[in-house]
PASEBA-1860 file (N, C-alpha, C; in nm, 3 decimals):
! residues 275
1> XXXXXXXX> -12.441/-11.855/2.999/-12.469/-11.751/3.096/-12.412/-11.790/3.232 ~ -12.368/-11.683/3.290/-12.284/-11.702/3.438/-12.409/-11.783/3.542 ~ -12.359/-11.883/3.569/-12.441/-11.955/3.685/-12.450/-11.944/3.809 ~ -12.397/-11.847/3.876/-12.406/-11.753/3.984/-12.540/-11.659/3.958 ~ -12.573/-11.637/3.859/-12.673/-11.532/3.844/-12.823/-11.604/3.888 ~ -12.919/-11.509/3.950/-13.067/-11.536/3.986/-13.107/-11.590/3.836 ~ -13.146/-11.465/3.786/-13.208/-11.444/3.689/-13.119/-11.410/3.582 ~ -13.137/-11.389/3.418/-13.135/-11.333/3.306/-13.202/-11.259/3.209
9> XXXXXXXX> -13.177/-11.130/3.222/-13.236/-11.033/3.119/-13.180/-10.973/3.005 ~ -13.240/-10.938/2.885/-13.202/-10.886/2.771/-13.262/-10.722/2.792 ~ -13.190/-10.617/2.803/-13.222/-10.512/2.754/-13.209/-10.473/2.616 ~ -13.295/-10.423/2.542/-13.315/-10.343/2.402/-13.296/-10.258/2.391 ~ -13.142/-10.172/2.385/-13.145/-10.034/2.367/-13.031/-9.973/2.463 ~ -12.943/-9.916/2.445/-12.805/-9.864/2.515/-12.829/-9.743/2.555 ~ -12.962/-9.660/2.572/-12.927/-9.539/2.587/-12.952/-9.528/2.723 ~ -12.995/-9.402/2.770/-12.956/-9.362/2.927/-13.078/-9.479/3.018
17> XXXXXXXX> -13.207/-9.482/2.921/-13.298/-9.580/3.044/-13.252/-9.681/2.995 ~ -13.210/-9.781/2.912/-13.178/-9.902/2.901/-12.999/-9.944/3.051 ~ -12.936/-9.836/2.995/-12.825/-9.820/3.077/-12.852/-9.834/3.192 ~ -12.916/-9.772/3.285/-13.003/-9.731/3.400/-13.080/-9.850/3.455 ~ -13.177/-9.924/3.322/-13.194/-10.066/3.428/-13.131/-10.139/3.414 ~ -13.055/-10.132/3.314/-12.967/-10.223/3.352/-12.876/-10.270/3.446 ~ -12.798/-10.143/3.473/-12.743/-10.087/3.652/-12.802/-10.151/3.722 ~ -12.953/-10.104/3.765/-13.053/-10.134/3.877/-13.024/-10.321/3.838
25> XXXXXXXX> -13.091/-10.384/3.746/-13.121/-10.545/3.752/-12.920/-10.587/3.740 ~ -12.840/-10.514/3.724/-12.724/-10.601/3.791/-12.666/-10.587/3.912 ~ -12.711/-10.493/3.979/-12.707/-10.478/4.121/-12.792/-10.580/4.172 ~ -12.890/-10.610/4.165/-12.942/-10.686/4.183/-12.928/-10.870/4.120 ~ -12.790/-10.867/4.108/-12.752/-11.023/4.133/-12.826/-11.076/3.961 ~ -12.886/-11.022/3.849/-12.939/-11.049/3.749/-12.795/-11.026/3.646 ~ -12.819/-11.151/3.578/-12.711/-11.147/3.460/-12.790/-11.051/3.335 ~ -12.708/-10.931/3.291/-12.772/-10.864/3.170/-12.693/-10.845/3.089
33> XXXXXXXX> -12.782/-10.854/2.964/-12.683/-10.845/2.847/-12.799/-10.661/2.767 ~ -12.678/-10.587/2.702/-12.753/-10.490/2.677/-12.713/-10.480/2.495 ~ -12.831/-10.480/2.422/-12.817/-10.522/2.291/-12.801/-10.298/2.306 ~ -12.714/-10.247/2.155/-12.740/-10.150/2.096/-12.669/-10.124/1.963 ~ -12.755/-10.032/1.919/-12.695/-10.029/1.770/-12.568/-9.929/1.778 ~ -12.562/-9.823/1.819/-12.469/-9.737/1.854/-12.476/-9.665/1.986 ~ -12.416/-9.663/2.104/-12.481/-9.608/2.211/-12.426/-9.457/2.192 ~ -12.292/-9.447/2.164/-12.272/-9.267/2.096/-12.373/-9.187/2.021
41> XXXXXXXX> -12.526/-9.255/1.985/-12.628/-9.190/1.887/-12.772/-9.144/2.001 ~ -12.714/-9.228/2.128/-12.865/-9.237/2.185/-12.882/-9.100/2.253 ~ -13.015/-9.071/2.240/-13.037/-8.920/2.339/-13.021/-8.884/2.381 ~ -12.946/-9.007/2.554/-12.844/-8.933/2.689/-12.785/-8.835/2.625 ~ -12.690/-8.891/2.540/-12.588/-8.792/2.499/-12.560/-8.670/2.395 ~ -12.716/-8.676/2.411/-12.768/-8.501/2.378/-12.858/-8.429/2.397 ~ -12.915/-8.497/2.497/-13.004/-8.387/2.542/-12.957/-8.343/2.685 ~ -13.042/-8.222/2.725/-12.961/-8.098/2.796/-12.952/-8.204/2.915
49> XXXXXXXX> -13.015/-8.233/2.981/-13.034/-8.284/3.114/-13.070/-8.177/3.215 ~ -13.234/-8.141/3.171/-13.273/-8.069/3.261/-13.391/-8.155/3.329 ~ -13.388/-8.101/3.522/-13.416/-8.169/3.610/-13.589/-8.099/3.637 ~ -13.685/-8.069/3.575/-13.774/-7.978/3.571/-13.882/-7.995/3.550 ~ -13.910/-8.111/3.627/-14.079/-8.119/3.655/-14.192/-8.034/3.690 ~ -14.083/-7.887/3.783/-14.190/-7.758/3.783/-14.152/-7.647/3.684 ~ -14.056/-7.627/3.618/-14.026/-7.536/3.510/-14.124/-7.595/3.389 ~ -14.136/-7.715/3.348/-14.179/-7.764/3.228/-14.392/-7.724/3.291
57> XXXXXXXX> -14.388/-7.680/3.379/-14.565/-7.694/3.392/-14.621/-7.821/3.385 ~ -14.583/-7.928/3.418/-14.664/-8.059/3.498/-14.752/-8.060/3.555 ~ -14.868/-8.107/3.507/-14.944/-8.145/3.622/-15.052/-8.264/3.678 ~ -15.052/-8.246/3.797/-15.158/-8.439/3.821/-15.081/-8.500/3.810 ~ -15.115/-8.623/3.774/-15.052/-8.749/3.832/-14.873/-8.732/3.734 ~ -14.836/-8.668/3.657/-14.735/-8.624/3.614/-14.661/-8.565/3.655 ~ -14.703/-8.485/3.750/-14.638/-8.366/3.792/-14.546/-8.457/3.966 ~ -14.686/-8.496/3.989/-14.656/-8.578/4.158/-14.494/-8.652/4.060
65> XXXXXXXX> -14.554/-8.755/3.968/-14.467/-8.830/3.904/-14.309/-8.795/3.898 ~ -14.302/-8.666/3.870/-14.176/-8.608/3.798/-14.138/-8.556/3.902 ~ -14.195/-8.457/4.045/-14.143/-8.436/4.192/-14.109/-8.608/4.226 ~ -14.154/-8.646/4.248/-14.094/-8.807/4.339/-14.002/-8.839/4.242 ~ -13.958/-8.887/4.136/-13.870/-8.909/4.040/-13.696/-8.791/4.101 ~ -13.749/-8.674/4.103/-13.685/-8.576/4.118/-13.604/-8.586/4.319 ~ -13.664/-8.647/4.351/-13.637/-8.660/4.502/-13.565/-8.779/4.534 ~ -13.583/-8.852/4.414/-13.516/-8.969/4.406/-13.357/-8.977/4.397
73> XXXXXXXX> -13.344/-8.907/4.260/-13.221/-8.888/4.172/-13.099/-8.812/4.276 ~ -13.071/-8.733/4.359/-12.966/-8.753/4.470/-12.912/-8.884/4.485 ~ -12.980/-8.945/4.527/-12.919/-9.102/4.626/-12.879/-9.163/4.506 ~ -12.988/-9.192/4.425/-12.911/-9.282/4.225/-12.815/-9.212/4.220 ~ -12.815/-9.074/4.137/-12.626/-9.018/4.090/-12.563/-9.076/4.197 ~ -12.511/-9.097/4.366/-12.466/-9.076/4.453/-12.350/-9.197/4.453 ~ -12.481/-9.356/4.404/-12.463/-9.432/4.403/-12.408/-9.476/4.245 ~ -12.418/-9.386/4.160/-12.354/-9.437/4.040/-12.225/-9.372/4.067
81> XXXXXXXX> -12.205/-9.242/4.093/-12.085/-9.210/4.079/-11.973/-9.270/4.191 ~ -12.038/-9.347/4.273/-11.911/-9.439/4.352/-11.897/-9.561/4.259 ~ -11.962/-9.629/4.199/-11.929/-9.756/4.135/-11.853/-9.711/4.024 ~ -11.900/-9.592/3.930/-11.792/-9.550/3.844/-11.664/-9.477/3.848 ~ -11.680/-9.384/3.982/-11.623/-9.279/4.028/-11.558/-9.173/3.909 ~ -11.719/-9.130/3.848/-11.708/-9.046/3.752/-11.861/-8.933/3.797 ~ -11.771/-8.830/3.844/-11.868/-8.725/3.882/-11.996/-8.660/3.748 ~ -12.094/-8.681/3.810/-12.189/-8.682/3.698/-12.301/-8.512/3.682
89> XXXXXXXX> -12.226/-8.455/3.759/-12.237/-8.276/3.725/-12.416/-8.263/3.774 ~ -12.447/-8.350/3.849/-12.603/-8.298/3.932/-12.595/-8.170/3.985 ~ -12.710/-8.112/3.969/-12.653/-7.943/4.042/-12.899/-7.931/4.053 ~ -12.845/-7.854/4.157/-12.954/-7.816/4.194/-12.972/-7.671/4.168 ~ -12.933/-7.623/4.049/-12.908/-7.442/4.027/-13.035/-7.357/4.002 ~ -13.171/-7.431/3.985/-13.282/-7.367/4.020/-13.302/-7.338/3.825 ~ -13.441/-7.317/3.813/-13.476/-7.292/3.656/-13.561/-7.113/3.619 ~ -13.539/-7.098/3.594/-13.615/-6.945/3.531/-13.700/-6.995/3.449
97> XXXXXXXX> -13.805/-6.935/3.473/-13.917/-6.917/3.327/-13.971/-6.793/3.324 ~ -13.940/-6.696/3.192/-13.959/-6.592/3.206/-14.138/-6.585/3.113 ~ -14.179/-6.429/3.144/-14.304/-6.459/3.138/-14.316/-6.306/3.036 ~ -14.400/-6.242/2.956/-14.403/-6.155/2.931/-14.539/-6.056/3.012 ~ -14.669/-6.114/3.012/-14.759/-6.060/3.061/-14.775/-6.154/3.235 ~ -14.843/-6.083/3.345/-14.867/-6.137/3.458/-14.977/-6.241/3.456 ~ -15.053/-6.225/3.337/-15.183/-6.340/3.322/-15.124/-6.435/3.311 ~ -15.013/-6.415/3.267/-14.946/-6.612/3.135/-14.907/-6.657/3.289
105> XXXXXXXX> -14.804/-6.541/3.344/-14.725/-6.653/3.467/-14.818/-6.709/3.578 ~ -14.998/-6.635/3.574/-15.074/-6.669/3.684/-15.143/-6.803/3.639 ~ -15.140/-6.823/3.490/-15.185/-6.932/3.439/-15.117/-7.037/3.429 ~ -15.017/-6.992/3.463/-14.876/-7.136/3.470/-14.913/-7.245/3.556 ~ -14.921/-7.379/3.503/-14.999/-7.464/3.623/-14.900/-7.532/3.753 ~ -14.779/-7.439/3.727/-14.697/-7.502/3.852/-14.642/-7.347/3.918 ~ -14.749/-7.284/3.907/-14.736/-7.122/3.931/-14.716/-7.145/4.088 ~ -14.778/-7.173/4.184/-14.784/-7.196/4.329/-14.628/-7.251/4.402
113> XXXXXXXX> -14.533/-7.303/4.293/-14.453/-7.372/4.321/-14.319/-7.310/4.323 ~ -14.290/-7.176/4.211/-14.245/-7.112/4.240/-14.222/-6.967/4.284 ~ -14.095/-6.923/4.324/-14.088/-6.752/4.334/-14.065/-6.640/4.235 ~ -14.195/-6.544/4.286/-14.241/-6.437/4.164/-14.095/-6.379/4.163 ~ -14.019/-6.345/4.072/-13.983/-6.235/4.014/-14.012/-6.147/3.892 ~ -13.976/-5.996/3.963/-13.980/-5.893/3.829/-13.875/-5.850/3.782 ~ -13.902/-5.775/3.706/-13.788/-5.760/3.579/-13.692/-5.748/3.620 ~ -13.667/-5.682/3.750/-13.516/-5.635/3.816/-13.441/-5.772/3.846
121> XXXXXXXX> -13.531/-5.839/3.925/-13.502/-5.977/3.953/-13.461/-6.069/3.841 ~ -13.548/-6.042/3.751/-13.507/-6.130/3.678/-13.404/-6.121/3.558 ~ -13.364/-5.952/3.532/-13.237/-5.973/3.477/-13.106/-5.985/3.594 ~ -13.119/-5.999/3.689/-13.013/-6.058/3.826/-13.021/-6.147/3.772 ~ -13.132/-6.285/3.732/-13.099/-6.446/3.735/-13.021/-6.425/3.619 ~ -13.097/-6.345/3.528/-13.012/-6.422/3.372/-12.967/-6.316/3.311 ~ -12.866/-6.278/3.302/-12.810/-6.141/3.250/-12.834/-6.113/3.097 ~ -12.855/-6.036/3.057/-12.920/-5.970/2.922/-13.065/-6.040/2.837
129> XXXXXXXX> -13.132/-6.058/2.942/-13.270/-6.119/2.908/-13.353/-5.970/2.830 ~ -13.390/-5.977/2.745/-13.461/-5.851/2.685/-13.576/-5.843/2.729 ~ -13.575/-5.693/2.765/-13.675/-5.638/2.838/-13.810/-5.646/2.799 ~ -13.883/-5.719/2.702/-14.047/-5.739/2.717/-14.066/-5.872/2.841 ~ -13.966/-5.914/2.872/-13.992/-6.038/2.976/-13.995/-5.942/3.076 ~ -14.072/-5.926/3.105/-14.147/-5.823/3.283/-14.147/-5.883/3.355 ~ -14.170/-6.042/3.396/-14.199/-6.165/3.488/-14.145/-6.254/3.478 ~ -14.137/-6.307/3.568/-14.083/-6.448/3.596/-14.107/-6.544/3.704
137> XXXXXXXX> -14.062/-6.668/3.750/-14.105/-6.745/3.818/-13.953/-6.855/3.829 ~ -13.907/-6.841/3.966/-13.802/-6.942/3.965/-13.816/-7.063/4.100 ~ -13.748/-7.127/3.989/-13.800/-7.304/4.044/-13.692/-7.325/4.121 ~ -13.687/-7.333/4.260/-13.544/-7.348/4.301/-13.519/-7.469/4.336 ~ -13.617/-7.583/4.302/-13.627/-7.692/4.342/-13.610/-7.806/4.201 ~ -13.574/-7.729/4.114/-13.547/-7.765/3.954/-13.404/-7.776/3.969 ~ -13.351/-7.842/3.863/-13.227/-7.866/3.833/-13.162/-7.887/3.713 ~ -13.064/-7.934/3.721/-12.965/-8.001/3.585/-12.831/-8.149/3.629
145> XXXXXXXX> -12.843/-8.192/3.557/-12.701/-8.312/3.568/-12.699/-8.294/3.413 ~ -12.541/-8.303/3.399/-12.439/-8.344/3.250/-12.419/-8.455/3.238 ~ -12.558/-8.495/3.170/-12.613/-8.654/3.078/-12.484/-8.683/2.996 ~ -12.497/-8.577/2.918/-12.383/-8.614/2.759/-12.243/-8.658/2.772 ~ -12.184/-8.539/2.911/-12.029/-8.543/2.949/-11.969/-8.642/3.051 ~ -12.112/-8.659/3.132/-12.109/-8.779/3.249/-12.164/-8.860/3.275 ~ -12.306/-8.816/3.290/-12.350/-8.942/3.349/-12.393/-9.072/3.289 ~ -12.367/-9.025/3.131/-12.388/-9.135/3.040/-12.258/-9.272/3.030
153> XXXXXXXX> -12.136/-9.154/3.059/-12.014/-9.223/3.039/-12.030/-9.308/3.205 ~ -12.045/-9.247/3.289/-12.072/-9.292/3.434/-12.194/-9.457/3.429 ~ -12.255/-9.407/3.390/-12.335/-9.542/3.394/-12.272/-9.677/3.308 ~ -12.219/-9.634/3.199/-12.163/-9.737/3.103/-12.060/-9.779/3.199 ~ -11.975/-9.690/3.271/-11.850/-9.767/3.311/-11.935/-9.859/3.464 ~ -12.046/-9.773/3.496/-12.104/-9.897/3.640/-12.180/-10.011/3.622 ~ -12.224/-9.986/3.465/-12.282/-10.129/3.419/-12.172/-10.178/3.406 ~ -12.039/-10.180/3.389/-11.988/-10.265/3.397/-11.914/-10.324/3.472
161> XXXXXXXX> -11.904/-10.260/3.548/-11.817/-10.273/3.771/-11.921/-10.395/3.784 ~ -12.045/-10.421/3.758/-12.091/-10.498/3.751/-12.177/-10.647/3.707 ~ -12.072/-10.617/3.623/-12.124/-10.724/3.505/-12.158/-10.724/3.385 ~ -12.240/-10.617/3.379/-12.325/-10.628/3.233/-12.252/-10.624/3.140 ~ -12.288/-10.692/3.032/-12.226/-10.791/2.895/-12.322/-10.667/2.792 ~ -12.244/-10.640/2.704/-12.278/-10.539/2.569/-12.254/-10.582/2.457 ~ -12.349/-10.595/2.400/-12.341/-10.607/2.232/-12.318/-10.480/2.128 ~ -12.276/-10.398/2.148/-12.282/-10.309/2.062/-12.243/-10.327/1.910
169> XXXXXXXX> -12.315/-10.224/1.843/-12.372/-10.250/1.685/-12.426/-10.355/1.671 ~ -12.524/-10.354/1.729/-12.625/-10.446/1.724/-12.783/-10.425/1.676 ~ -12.846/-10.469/1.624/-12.981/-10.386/1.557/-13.054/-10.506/1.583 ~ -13.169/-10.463/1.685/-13.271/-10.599/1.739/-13.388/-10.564/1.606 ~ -13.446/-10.644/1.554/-13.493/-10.641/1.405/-13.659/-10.687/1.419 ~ -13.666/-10.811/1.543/-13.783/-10.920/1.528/-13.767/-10.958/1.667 ~ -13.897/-10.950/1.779/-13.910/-11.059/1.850/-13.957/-11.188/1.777 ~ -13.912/-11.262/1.863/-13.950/-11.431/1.846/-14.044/-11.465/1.952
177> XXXXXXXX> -14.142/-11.513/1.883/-14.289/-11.553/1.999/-14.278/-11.712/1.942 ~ -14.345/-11.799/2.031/-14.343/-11.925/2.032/-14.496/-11.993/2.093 ~ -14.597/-11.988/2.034/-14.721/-11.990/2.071/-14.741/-11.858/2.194 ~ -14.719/-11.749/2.136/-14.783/-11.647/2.175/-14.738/-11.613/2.300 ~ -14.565/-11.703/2.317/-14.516/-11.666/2.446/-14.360/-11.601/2.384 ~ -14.333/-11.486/2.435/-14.163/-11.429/2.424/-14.076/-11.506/2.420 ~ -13.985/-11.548/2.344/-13.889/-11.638/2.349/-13.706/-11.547/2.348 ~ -13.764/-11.459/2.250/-13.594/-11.427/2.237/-13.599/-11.300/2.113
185> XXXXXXXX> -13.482/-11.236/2.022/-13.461/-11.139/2.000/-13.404/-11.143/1.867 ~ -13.495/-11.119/1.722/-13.365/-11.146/1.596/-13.277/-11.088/1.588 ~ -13.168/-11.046/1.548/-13.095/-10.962/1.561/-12.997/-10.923/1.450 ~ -12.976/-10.808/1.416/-12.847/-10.830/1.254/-12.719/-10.741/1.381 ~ -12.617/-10.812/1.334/-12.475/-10.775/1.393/-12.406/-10.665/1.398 ~ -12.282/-10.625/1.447/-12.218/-10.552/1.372/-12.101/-10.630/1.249 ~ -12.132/-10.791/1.244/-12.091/-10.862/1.115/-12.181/-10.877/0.995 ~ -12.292/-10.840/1.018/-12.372/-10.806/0.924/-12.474/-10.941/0.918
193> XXXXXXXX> -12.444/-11.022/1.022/-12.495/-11.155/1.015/-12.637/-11.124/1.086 ~ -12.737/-11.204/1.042/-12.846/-11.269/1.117/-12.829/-11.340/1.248 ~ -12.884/-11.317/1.358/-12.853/-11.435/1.476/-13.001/-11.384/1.532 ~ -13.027/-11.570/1.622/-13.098/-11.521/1.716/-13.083/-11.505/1.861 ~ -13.110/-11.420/1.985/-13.056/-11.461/2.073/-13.201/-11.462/2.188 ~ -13.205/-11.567/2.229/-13.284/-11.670/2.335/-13.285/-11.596/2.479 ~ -13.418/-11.541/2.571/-13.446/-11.494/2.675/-13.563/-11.487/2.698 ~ -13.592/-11.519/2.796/-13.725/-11.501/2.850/-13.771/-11.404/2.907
201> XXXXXXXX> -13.702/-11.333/2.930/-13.724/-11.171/2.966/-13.672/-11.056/2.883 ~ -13.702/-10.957/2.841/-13.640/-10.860/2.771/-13.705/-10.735/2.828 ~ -13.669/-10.599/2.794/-13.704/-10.496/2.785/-13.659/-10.393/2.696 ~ -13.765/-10.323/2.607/-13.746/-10.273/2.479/-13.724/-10.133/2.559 ~ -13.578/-10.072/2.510/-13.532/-9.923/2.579/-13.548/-9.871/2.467 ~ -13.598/-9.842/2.304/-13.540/-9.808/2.191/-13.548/-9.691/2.210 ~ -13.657/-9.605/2.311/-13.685/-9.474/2.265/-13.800/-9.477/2.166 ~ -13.753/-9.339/2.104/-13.860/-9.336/1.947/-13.827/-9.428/1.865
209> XXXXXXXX> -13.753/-9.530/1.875/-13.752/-9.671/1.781/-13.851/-9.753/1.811 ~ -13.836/-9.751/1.952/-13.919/-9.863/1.962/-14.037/-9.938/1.898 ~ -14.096/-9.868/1.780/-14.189/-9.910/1.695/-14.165/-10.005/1.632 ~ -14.035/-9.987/1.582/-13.987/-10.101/1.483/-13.983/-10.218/1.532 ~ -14.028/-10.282/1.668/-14.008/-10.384/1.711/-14.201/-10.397/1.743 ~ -14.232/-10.328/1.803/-14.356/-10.328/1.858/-14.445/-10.231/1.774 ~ -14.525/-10.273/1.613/-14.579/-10.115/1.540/-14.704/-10.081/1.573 ~ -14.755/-10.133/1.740/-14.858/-10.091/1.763/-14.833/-9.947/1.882
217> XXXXXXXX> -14.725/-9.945/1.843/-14.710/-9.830/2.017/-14.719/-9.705/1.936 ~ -14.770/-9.625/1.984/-14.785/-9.456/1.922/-14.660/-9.400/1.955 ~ -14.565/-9.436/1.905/-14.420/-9.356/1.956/-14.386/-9.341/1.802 ~ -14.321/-9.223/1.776/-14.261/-9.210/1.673/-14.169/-9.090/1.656 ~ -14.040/-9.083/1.608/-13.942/-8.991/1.628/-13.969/-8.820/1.560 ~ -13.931/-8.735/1.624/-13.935/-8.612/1.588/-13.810/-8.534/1.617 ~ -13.757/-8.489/1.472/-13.668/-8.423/1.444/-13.672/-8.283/1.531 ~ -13.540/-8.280/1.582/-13.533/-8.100/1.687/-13.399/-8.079/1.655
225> XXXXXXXX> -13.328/-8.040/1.706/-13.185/-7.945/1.706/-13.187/-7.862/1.834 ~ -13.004/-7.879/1.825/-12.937/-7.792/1.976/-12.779/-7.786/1.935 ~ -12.784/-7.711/1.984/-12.624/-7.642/1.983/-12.568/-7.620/2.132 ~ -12.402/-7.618/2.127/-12.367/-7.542/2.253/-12.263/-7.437/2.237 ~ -12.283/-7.313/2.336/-12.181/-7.251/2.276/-12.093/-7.212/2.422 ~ -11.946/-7.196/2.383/-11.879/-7.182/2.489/-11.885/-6.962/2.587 ~ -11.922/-7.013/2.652/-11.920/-6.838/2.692/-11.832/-6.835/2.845 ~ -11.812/-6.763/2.893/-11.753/-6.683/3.023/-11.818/-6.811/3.143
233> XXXXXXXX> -11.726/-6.845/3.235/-11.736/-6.897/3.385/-11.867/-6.832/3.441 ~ -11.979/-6.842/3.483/-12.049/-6.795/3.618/-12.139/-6.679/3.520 ~ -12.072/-6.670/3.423/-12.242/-6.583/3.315/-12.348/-6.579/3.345 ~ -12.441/-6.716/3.345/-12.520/-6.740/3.360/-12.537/-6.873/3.474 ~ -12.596/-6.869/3.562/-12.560/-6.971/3.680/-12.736/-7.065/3.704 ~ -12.844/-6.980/3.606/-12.957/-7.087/3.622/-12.968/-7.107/3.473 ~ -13.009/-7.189/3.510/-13.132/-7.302/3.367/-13.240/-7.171/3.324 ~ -13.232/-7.180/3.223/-13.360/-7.115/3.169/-13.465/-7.160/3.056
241> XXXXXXXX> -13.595/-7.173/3.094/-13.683/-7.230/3.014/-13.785/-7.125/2.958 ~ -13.777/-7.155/2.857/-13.871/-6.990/2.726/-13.942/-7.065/2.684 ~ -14.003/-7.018/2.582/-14.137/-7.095/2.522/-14.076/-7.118/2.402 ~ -14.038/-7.228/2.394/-13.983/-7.326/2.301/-13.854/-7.385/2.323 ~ -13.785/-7.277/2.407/-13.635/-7.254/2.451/-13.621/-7.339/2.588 ~ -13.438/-7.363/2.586/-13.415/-7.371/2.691/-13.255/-7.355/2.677 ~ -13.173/-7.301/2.787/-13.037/-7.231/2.789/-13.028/-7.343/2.907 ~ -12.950/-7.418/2.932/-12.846/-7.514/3.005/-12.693/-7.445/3.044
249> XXXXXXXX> -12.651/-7.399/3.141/-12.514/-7.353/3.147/-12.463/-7.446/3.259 ~ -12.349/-7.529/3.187/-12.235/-7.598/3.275/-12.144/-7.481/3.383 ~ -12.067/-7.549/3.441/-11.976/-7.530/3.533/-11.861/-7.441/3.475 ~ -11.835/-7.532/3.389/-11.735/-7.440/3.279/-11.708/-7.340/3.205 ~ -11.891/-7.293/3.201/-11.869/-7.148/3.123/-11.994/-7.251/2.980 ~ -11.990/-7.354/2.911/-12.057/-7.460/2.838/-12.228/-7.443/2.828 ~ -12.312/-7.337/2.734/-12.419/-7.305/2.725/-12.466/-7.438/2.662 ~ -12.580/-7.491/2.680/-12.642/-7.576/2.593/-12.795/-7.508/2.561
257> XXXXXXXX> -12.769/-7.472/2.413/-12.920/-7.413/2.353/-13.013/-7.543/2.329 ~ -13.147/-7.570/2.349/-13.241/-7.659/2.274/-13.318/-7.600/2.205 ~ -13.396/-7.708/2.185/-13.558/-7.675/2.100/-13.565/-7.764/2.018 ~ -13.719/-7.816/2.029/-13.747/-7.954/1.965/-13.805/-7.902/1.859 ~ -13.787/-7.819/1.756/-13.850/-7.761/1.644/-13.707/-7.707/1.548 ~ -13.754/-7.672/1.420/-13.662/-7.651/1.297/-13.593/-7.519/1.308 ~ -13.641/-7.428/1.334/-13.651/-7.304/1.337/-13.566/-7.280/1.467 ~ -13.465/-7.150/1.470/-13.444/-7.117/1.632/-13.533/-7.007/1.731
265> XXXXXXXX> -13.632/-7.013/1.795/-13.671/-6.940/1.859/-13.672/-6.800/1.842 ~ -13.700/-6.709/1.882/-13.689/-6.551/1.900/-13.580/-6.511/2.053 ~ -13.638/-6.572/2.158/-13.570/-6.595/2.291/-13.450/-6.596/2.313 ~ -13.398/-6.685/2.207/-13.288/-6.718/2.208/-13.195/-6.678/2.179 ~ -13.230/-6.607/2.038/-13.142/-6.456/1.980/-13.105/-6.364/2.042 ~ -13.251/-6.363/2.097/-13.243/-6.213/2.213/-13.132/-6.204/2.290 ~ -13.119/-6.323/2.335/-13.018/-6.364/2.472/-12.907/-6.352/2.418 ~ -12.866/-6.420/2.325/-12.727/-6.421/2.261/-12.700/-6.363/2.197
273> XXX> -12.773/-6.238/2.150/-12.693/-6.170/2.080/-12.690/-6.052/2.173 ~ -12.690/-6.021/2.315/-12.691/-5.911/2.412/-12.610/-5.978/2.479 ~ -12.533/-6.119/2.529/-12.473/-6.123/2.626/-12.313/-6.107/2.579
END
């Protein structure tokens, strides 16, 4: 290990938060090494990257959580995209949540936070929204950044402006404890070999893996689906969040459909098959 360095850490996991502290602890003068099995598989680089601590209905100590988080992220992109100088598509374009009855949107628990619109208004935000959505509520303080196209590729190239060392195809298998103290990380290769590798610090990024290392944590993966489809420049210019749904539109014209369930929505049809 480089002997210039303070400290040494092992991150567990290549995807956008492993990436991310890793950034942070090599800016900070820490030698890191970032174990992953495939970082092209990890979530950054597919999920929408929506910025929406008040579209999603947060609230309490979650909600504060996800506003301060959200007030943060300016100055971070600002500072990743000079070390990588790979523009990472942050946009502050505001979120829609459309509503069908006025009870649902008065019951919305981040209702106070945004501005009422009606139907007129709200087919202005999102063009061919079908008309049982009467209401709405837009977050103009919500957002989006392009995780998948940038800022994933952006962070990989600033973890490495600064150091950080990557193992990729790497599969962490077993901590190693040594009278009940952390020692280090088993690991199978991308040679298919067994190794162990030795640290006194680590941090497990797996995501919904993370069980397999730790099987007391209540995390466990759930299958969803998303698509994107290419449509017209300036179509659609906000984020929109439905009840189950959510429509992501890039710069480019680049829709990104979600939904963490099997099935596609009703919402969603609606939309796309009228615009």
């Amino acid at each position: 290990m480089n002997s210039d360095k303070k400290e040494s850490i092992l991150i567990i996991g290549g995807g956008l938060i492993g990436l991310s502290l890793a950034y942070e602890f090599a800016k900070k003068n820490f030698h890191v090494e970032v174990l992953s099995k495939q970082r092209s598989e990890a979530a950054g680089f597919v999920a929408a990257g929506m910025l929406a601590a008040h579209a999603e209905g947060l609230s309490d100590e979650l909600l504060s959580f996800g506003q301060e988080s959200q007030n943060l992220i300016p100055q971070w992109i600002k500072e990743i995209e000079i070390d990588s100088e790979i523009s990472c598509g942050l946009k502050n374009c505001g979120i829609v949540v459309p509503f069908e009855e006025i009870k649902d949107l008065e019951k919305f628990p981040t209702y106070k936070y945004g501005k009422y619109l009606n139907r007129e208004e709200l087919e202005e935000q999102i063009y061919g929204l079908d008309a049982k959505w009467k209401h709405g509520l837009l977050f103009k303080q919500d957002g989006q950044i392009d995780n998948r196209r940038r800022l994933m590729r952006a962070l990989e190239k600033a973890c490495t402006f600064h150091g950080v060392q990557f193992q990729e195809g790497t599969n962490a298998t077993k901590l190693i404890y040594e009278n009940n103290k952390f020692k280090g990380v088993q690991i199978l290769n991308a040679f298919g070999e067994i190794k162990s590798i030795f640290y006194e610090k680590a941090i497990i990024c797996c995501g919904a893996w993370s069980r397999q290392l730790m099987t007391d944590l209540p995390i466990y993966p759930i299958k969803g689906q998303m698509l994107s489809i290419q449509g017209p420049i300036n179509r659609i210019n906000r984020v929109l969040f439905g009840p189950k749904t959510y429509m992501v539109p890039r710069d480019d014209g680049l829709v990104i459909v979600g939904a963490t369930v099997e099935t596609m929505p009703a919402l969603t049809l609606e939309i796309l098959l009228r615009v």
